[in-house]
N, C-alpha and C positions, 0 to 999 in steps of 0.2 A: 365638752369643748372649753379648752382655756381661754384666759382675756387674748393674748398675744394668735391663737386660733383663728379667732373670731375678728379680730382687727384684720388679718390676712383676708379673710373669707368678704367680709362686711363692706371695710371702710375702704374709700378709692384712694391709695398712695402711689406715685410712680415707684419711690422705691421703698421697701420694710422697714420698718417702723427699726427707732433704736432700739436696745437690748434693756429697758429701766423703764417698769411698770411700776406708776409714781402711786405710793397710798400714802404720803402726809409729806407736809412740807414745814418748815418751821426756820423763821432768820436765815441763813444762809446754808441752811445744810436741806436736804430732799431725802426721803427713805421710801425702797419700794417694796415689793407686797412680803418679801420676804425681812423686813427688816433691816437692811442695807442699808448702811448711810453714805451719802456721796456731798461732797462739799459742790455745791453749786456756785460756779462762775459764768452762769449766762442769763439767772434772773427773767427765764423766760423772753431771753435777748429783747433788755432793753424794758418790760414790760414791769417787773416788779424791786420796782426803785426804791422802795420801804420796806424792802425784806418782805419775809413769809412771814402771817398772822400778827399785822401790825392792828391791835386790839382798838382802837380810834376809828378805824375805818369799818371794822367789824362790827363792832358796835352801830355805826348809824347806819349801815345796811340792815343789820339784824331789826333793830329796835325803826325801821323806818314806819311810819303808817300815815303815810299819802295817797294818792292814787294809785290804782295799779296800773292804768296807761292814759296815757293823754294825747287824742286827737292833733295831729299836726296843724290842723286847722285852730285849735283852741290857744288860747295863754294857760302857761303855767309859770308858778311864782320861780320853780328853781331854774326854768329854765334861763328866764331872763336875767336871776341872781348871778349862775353860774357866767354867762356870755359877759353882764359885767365885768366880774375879778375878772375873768381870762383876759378880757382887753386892757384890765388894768396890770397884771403881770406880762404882757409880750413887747416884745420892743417896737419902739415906731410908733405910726399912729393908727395901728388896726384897732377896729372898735366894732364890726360888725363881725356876726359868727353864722356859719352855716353847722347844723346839726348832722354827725355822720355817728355810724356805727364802728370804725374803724378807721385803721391808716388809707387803705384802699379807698376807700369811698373818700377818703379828704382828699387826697391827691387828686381822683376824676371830678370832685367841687372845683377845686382849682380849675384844672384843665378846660370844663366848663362856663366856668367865671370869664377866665382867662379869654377864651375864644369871643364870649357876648359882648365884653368891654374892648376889646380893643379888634373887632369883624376881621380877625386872621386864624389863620389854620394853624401856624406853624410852630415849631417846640422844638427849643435849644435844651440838652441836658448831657450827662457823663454818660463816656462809651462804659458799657458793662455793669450801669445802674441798675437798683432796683429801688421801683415805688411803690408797688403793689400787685395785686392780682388782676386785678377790673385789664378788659381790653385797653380803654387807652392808658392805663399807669403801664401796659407791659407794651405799649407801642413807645413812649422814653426808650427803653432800653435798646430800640431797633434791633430785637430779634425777629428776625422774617422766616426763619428756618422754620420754628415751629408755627408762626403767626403769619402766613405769605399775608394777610389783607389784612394789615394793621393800618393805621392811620398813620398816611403815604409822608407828609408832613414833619416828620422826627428827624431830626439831626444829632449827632452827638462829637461830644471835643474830647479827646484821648486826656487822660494825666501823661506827666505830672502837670498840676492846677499851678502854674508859673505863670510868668510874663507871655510865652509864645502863645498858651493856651486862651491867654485872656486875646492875644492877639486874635485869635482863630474865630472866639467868640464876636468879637467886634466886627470881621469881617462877615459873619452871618449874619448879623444885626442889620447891615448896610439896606439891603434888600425890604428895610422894614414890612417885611409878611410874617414875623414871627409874634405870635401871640405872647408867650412866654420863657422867660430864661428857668430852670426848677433845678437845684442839686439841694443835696444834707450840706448845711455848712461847715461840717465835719463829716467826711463820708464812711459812716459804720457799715454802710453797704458793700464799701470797697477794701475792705481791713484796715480802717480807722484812717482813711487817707484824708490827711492837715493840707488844704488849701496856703498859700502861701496872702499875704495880706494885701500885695500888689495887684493878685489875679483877683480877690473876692472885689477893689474899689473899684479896679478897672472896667468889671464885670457890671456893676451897681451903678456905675454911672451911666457906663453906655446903652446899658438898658430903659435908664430913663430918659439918657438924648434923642433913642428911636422907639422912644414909647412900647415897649417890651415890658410886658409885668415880670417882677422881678421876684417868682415863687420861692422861699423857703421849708424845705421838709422836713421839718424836727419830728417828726412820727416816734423816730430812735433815739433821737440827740434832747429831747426836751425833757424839763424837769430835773437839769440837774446831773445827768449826764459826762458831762463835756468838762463840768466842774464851774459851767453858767446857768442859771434857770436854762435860761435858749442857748442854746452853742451861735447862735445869731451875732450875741453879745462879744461875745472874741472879739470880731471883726468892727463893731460900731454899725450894725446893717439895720436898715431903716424897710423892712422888704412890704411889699403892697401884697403879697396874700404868705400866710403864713397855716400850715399843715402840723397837725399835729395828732396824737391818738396813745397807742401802749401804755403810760405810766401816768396818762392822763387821770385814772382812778386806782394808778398805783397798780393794777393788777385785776384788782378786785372787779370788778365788771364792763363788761364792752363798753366801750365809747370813740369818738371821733369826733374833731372839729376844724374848720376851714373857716380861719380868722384872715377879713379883708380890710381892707382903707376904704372911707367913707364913697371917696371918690370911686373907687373898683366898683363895688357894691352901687351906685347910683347908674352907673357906668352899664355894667350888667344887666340891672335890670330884670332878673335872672331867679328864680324862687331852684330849689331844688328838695322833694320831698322824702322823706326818708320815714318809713314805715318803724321803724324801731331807732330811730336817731335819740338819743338823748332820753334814754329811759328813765320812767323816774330812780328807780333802783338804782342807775348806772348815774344818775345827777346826785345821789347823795352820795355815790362812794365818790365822786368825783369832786364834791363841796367837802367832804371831809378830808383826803387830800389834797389841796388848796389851804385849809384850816391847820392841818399839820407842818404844811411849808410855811406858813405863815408864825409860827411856834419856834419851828426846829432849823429852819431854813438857815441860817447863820452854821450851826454846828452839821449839818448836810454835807453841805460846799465844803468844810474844814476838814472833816474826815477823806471827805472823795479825793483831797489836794494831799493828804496825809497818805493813804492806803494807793494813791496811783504812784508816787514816789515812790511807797516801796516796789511794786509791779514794775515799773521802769527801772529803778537799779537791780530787782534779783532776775528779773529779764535779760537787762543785758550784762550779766555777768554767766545765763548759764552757758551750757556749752553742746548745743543745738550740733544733733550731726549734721545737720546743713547750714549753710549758709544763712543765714538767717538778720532781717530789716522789722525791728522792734519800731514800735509808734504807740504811745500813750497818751492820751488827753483827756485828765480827767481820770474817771476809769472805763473810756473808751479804748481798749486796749487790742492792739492788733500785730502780730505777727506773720510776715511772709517769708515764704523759701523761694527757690527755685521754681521759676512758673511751668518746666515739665519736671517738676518733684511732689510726690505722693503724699511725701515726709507727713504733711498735716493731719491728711486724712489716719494715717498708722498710728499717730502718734495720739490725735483724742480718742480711738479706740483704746486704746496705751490706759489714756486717763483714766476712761471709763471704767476698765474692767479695774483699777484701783481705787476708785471711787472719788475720782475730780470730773462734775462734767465739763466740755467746754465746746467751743462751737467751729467744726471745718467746714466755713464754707464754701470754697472750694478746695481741692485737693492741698495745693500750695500754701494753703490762709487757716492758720489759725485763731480765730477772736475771743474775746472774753467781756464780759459785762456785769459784774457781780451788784450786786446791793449796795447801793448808798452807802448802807447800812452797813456796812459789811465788819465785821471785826478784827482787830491784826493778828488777833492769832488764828482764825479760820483763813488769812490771808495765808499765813507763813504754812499753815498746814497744805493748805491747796497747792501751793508754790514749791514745796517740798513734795507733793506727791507729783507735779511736773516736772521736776528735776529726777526724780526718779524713776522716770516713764524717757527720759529723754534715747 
């Protein structure tokens, strides 16, 4: 029985797995069992923002020798080092960290948080969001189809994130029963959809007029992303809980965190324990990227702002058989068709079997997320194998 066999047989997927059984990765390219090189443009979406086999980080996992776990009840040195810098790199004045395993589990912190400090049920977020898997991250998104008993509570505000939107939001707020306001301040969830500057203050204020925490999810958008450490940073947003996870250790080992304001955090009340939050393993690759931004961090940002220029001119210069709404930030990059057009889904199959991966998340939506790190000519290569799939 082969790998591709046994994934079928084994592992619970709704639908089969893609066609690229991964045996090495390295900088921006991925080769599978057969040798096959495929230029990767979705950096495990979002997840490995320093490229494959960034040797720094490798190194202090490999050579780590601290504990092999530590009691949630206990202190340990990294974890309180790490909680530090993190509060010292986030915008505003978060300063307290809840330990998560993941995006999912930040986001349900939040939600948590969110509820104990301010004694309300309710949650303002984007129609068609995604925060995670946990019940309440997928009660945001008010799917009831598949989830009829989600947490009754959720409202959502359609895009485009404009003035009327921010209107809609205000009027929700009225009611002061909502716990929390939560989107991506850049939404990679929705194919890179850019909030306009009006909706994000109008949004930030009113939340703080009727006492609404005012959640940010950089789960996707952090570390650099967006072409800011925080895609936060665009807008000047000062948010009272902030979510963050994937690129948090660059790649290299699980982690999660749910950075609050002193005040939230007092507010709450609120412990939440997490059985493998904050391993030690996952705190040194996590302290060694932090050490690397802290090095490289300048020449990061330059290239992201260099290599998404070119994505956005040879983007919108190709010649998409459809119709097609280009959005770059950063190298958050996002293309849509026709919302009853396939075009997407055919077209990274297209990619794939020439060796560009990239990501349809829905039928219509194209996205992409390459490396930091990414170099211009695996840019121009990848870009030239989508021009040639078009």
């Amino acid at each position: 029985m082969d790998v591709a066999q046994r994934d079928r047989r084994y592992l619970a997927r709704a639908e089969a797995a893609e066609g690229v059984q991964v045996a090495r990765s390295e900088g921006s390219v991925i080769f599978d069992h057969h040798g096959k090189r495929y230029v990767d443009f979705t950096a495990g979406w979002c997840v490995g923002n320093l490229g494959w086999g960034n040797e720094e980080i490798l190194a202090a996992v490999r050579g780590f020798d601290g504990p092999a776990y530590v009691h949630p009840d206990y202190t340990f040195r990294g974890w309180s080092e790490l909680a530090e810098a993190l509060a010292e790199i986030t915008p505003g004045t978060l300063t307290k960290c809840y330990r998560a395993t993941g995006g999912s589990e930040a986001v349900e912190i939040a939600m948590q948080v969110a509820m104990a400090a301010t004694g309300r049920q309710g949650f303002i977020s984007l129609a068609g969001c995604y925060h995670g898997n946990t019940i309440g991250a997928r009660s945001l998104a008010g799917d009831r189809g598949t989830y009829p008993n989600l947490l009754p509570h959720c409202r959502q505000v359609q895009p485009p994130l404009d003035g009327r939107a921010a209107d809609r939001v205000e009027r929700l707020l009225k009611g002061e029963k909502v716990a929390a306001f939560i989107m991506e301040p850049v939404v990679c969830n929705l194919g890179v959809l850019i909030p306009t500057a009006e909706f994000m203050a109008r949004v930030r204020e009113a939340c703080r007029r009727h006492g609404t925490l005012f959640v940010m999810d950089e789960v996707a958008t952090g570390f650099g992303r967006t072409g800011r450490l925080f895609a936060s940073e665009h807008f000047g947003l000062d948010p009272d809980v902030l979510c963050m996870a994937k690129a948090i250790t660059a790649g290299y080992a699980p982690m999660g965190a749910t950075l609050v304001t002193k005040a939230v955090a007092d507010a709450a009340g609120v412990d939440f324990y997490s059985t493998y939050g904050w391993h030690p393993l996952s705190v040194a690759a996590a302290l060694a990227n932090l050490k690397y931004w802290r090095r490289h961090g300048a020449a990061l940002l330059a290239n992201v702002a260099a290599r998404g220029d070119t994505f956005r001119a040879r983007l919108g210069g190709m010649k998409f058989a459809e119709q097609a709404s280009v959005r770059v930030k950063g190298l958050a990059i996002g293309v849509e068709f026709g919302e009853d057009s396939d075009y997407a889904s055919r077209l990274g199959e297209r990619c794939r079997e020439a060796g560009l991966l990239v990501s349809a998340e829905k039928e219509n939506l194209l996205t992409m997320f390459p490396a930091l790190t990414i170099e211009p000519e695996v840019v121009r290569e990848g870009l030239d194998i989508l021009e040639r799939c078009l």
